[in-house]
C-alpha positions, -999 to 999 in steps of 0.1 A, spaced: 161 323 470 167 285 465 205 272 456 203 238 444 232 217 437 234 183 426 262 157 419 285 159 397 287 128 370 311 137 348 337 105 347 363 102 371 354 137 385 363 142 420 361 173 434 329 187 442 315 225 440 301 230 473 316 223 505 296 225 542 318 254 551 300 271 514 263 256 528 269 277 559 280 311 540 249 307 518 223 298 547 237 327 565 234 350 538 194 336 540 196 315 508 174 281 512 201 260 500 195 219 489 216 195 478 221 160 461 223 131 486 257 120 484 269 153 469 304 153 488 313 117 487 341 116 462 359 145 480 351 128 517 326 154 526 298 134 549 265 142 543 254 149 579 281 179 579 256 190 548 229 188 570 246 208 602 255 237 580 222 237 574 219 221 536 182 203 528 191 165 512 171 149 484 174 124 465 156 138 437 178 151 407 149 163 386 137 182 417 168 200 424 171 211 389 133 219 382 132 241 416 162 259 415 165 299 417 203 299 416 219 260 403 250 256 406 278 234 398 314 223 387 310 208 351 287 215 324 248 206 325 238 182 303 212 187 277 186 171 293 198 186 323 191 220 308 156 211 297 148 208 334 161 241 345 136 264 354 130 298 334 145 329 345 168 311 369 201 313 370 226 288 363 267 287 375 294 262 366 320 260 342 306 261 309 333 255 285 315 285 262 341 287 236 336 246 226 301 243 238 283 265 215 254 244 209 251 239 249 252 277 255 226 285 227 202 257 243 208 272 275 196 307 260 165 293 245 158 276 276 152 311 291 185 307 315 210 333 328 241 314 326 273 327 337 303 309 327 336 305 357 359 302 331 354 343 315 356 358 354 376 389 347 412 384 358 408 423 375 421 426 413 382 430 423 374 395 404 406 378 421 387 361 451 365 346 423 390 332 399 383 293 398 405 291 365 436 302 390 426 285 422 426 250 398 457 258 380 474 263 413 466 227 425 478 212 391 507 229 391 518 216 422 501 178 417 521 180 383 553 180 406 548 156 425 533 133 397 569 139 382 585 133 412 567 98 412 582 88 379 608 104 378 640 76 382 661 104 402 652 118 432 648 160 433 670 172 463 708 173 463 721 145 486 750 139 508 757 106 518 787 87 530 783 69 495 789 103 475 768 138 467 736 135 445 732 161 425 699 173 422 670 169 393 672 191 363 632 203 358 621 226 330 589 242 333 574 257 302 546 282 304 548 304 330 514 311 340 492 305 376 497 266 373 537 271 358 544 295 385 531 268 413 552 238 394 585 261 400 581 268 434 570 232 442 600 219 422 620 240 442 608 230 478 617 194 466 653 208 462 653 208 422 672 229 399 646 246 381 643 264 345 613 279 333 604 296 300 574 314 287 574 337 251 561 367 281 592 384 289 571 404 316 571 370 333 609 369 343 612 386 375 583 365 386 602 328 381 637 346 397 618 360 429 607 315 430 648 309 428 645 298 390 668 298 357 645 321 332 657 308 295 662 337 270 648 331 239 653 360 217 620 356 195 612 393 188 575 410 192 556 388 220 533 396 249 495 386 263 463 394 259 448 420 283 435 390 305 471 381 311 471 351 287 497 342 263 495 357 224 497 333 200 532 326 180 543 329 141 557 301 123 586 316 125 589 319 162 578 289 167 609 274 149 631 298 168 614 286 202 618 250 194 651 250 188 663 271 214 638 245 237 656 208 225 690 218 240 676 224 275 652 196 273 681 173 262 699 187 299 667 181 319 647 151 340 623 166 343 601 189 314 563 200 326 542 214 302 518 243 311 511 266 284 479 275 269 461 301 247 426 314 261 396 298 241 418 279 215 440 241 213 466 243 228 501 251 214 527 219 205 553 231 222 574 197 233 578 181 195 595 145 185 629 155 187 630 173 216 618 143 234 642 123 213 667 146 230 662 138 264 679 109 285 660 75 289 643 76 327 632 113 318 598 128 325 571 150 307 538 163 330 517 174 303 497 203 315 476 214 291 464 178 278 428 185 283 428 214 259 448 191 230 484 189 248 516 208 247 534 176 239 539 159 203 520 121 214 510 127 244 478 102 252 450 117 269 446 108 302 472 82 298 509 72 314 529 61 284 567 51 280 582 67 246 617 56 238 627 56 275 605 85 287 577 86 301 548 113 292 520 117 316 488 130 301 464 124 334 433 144 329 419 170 358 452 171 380 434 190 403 412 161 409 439 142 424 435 165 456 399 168 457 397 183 495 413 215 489 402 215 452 369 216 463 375 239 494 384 265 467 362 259 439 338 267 468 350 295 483 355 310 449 315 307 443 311 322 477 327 350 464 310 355 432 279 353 449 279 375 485 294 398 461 260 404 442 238 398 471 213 412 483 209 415 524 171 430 522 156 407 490 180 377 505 186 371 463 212 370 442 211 401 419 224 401 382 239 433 379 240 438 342 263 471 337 288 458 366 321 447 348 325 414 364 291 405 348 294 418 318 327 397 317 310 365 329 279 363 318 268 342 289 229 337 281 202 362 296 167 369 283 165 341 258 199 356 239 232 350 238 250 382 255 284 375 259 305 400 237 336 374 236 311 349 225 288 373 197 315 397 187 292 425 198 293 446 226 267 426 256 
């Protein structure tokens, strides 16, 4: 079976979704694997370490895609890209299903099994696989540290023959893979961290990290069985956002990581809770690639509002593209020695297996996806 896997050439992407340590897992496995020259570039892989773990190099794009059994990648094909894909192969990457409906339908006429990273089942069996988690991890923790930059305190408590320092305030709201990292950075840095998500099952998980959980009494809440956030009333809403201005008023710091599966994401920083908090303050917005959890917030943007400054940088995870990579990889790796076969040395598309079935979008020339069609795949 042949993996090809070309650049990626989306703007100001730098991570890359195969490593040489992943070329050497697939050759092993007996997969003929090629790749894009200058595939690992932007993440400071060197080609000939392609080569050594056994990867073919060519130049040709069109190739790559045409010849592919197996194509994989990080972002989205293009159009064009999926009139070149061969038919009955099998395409990997995130897809973006829920916004790219037109892109997922194209793929399914094309004749393409797609699966898309982003619906990998958050089950204990699918946890090695989980690219939406391994991401979220790294921007939770760049997030920090992108605080930390503009931030005009320091985080850690500080003694000095001058006086004590007393450390950063930093609220973190949302409390999921990326929140959970953001607390427990914040608190290596020797910050004073409070953290709040509308998931009361969520608690004992930011106290075990050494953080403040706020109580917000906002009646029925909870998450979807995939361990995402359920959407809000009006009327809790208003609750929250009060209850929120107070404690963003108190902090330095505010970082913004809440979102809702497949849908914009929630305001949940508005005017005057930002008008609350001290000139020299700091909002990481999170979530600023699915619409921002911050009233204003610029995408992909730095800007200074009344004396505090709200970062809305794109693809945080970008911003450490070694290990991003190294796990966007290994996470592949996963996904695919788990449905391969030793004897046929192919990948095998096991239909009725429940990380599949969770995963997979186009197959046959249809859509199949029962999050995507309403109808059971």
């Amino acid at each position: 079976m042949k993996i090809s896997v070309t650049r990626e050439t989306h703007p100001g992407e730098t991570r890359v979704s195969l490593t040489p340590e992943a070329v050497a897992r697939f050759v092993k496995l007996g997969a003929e694997v090629e790749v894009e020259s200058g595939i690992g570039i932007t993440a400071g892989f060197a080609e000939e370490a392609y080569v050594k773990a056994g990867a073919i190099i060519s130049s040709d794009r069109n190739h790559l895609l045409r010849t592919g059994d197996l194509t994989l990648g990080l972002r989205k094909p293009t159009p064009g890209e999926i009139d070149l894909l061969k038919k009955g192969s099998l395409h990997i990457s995130l897809l973006d299903p829920f916004n790219e409906t037109a892109l997922i339908q194209k793929l399914a006429e094309r004749g393409v099994s797609a699966i898309s990273l982003e619906l990998i089942p958050r089950i204990t069996r699918a946890q090695k696989m989980d690219e939406l988690s391994s991401q979220a991890n790294l921007a939770g923790y760049e997030a920090v540290i992108l605080a930390a930059r503009y931030c005009n305190k320091i985080f850690p408590m500080m003694t000095t023959a001058a006086g004590t320092l007393l450390p950063a305030k930093v609220f973190v709201v949302g409390v999921g893979v990326a929140g959970l990292q953001a607390i427990a950075t914040a608190k290596r840095l020797g910050a004073r961290v409070t953290a709040y998500d509308m998931r009361p099952v969520v608690q004992e998980q930011v106290k075990s990290l050494g953080a403040q959980f706020l109580q917000i009494q906002l009646g029925e809440t909870g998450q979807t069985k995939d361990g995402y956030a359920r959407a809000l009333t009006g009327e809790q809403i208003q609750i929250q956002r009060e209850a929120m201005t107070k404690t963003c008023g108190e902090s330095d710091v505010v970082i913004c990581a809440a979102q809702v599966f497949g849908r914009k994401a929630p305001i949940l920083v508005t005017s005057p809770m930002l008008d609350a908090m001290k000139p020299g303050s700091v909002v990481v917005d999170l979530a600023v690639e699915t619409g921002g959890n911050v009233e204003g917030v610029v995408f992909n943007q730095v800007i200074n509002r009344k004396g505090v400054t709200i970062v809305g940088l794109e693809n945080l995870a970008g911003r450490v593209p070694v290990h991003a990579s190294q796990m966007f990889a290994a996470n592949l790796v996963a996904l695919i020695e788990e449905f391969w076969d030793k004897n046929t040395r192919t990948f095998v598309l096991k239909l009725d297996d429940e990380i599949i079935k969770g995963c997979l979008v186009t197959h046959d020339g249809k859509i199949v996806n029962e999050k995507l069609t309403g109808q059971a795949a």
